[in-house]
C-alpha positions as CSV (number, residue, x, y, z in Angstrom):
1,X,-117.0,-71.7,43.8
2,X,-118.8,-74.9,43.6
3,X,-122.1,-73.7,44.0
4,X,-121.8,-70.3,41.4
5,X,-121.3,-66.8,41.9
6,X,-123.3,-63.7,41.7
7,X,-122.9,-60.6,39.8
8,X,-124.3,-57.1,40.2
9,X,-124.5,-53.8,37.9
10,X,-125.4,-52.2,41.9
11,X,-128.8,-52.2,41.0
12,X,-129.6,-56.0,40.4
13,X,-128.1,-59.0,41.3
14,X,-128.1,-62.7,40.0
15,X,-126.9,-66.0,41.0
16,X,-125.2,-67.8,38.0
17,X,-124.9,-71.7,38.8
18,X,-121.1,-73.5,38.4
19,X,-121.3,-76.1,35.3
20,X,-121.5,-79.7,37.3
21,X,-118.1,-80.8,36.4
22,X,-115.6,-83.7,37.9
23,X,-113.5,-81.8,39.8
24,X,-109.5,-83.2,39.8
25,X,-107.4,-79.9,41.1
26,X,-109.1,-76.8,41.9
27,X,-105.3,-74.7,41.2
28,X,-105.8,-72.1,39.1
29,X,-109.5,-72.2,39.0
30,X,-110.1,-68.9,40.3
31,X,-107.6,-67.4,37.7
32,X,-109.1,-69.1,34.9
33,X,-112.4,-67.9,35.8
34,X,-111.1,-64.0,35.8
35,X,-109.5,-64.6,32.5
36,X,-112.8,-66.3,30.9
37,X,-114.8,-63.7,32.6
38,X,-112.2,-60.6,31.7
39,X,-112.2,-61.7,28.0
40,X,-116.0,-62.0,27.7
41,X,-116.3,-58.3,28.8
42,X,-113.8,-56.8,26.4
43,X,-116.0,-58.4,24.3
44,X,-119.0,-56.4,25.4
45,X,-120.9,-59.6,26.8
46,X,-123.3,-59.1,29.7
47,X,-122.3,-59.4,33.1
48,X,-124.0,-62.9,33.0
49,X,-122.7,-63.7,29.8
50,X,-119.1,-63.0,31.5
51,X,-120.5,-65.0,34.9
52,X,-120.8,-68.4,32.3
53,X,-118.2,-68.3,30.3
54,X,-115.7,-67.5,33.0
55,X,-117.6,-70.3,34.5
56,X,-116.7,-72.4,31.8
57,X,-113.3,-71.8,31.3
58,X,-112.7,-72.4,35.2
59,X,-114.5,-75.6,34.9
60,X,-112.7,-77.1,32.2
61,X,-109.6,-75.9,34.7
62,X,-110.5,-78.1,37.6
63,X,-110.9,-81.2,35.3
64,X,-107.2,-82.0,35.2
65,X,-104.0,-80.9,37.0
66,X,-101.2,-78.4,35.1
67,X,-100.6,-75.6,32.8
68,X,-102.0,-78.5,30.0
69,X,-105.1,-78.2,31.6
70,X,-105.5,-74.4,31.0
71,X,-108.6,-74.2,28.6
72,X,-108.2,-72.4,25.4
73,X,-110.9,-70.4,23.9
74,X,-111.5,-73.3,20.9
75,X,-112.2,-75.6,24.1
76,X,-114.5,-73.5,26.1
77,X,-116.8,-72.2,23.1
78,X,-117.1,-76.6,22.5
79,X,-118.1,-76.5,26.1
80,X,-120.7,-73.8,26.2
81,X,-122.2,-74.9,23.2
82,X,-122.5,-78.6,24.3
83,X,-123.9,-77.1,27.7
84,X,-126.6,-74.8,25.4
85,X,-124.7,-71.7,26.0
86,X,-122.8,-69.1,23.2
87,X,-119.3,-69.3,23.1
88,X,-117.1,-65.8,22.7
């Protein structure tokens, strides 16, 4: 949501902040954040590390209205960078 999420291991818990973005449709956001957050653990990223970059990917989502708006992977590793993050 608009103000983060939290993820747990069950032993420890952290808050991970949403990316301050312009928000134009929120459809879709919460798909596009399983899918960033699915592919970043596949690729044996952190549980924070998944927390961003699905993060990421559903920010980029909300900034426009569509299927053209779905982020690719090219788009949301220029957004993590430029936000002082590691893309996938």
């Amino acid at each position: 949501g608009k103000d983060g999420c939290y993820v747990t291991d069950g032993k420890t818990a952290e808050r991970v902040p949403a990316f301050k973005v312009k928000v134009v449709d929120t459809t879709g956001a919460g798909d596009t954040f399983n899918a960033g957050f699915i592919t970043a653990y596949i690729n044996g990223r952190s549980l924070r590390e998944c927390a961003v970059i699905g993060a990421a990917t559903a920010g980029l989502k909300v900034g426009g209205v569509g299927w053209t708006t779905y982020p690719t992977r090219e788009k949301v590793n220029k957004f993590l960078r430029e936000n002082g993050h590691n893309g996938l």
